[in-house]
N, C-alpha and C positions, 0 to 999 in steps of 0.2 A: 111842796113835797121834796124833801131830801133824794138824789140819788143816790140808789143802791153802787157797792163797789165790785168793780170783779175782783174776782177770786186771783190770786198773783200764784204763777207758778213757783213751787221750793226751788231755788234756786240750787241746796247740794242737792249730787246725786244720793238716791237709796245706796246702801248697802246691803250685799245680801252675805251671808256667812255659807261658805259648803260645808256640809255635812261629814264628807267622807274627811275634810281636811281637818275638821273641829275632833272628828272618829280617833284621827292620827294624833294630837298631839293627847287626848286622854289615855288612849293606849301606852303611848310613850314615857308619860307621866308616869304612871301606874307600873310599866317596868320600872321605871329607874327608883323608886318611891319603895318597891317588892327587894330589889334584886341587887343594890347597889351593894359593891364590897363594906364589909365593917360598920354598915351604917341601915343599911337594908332593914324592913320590917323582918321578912324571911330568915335573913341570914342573921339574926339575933335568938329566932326562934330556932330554928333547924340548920344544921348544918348542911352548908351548900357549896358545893366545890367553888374555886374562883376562877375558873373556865367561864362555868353557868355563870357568875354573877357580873367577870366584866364583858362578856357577852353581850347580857341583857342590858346591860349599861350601855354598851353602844348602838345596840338596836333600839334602845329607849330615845338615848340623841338623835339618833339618823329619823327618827319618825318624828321626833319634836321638831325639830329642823324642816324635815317637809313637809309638817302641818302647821307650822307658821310660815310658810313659806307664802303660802296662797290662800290662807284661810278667809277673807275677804276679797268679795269681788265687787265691781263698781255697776252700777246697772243702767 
């Protein structure tokens, strides 16, 4: 009779993705995607001060930035 083989541990680690950091960069997307100057879905449609839109354009960066920041962890 053949011996059976043990099972080998995976050698990579898992990855596990966070949520709230995956949360941050669609957020961020979705500004910049809405709200960009001159190029915006929004500001094609309605007119949007450019206060609001480079704004959201930076507040779009600053959360893509910290949602790729950490968005995988090693387990």
């Amino acid at each position: 009779m053949a011996k059976s083989k043990k099972e080998e541990k995976n050698s990579k680690p898992r990855v596990k993705i966070s949520f709230l950091k995956a949360l941050f960069i669609l957020i961020g997307a979705d500004l910049i995607l809405l709200f960009a100057p001159k190029y915006g879905m929004l500001n094609g449609a309605f007119i949007i001060g450019d206060a609001i839109g480079w704004s959201a354009l930076v507040i779009g960066l600053v959360l893509l930035v910290l949602g790729f920041k950490g968005v995988y962890r090693k387990e």
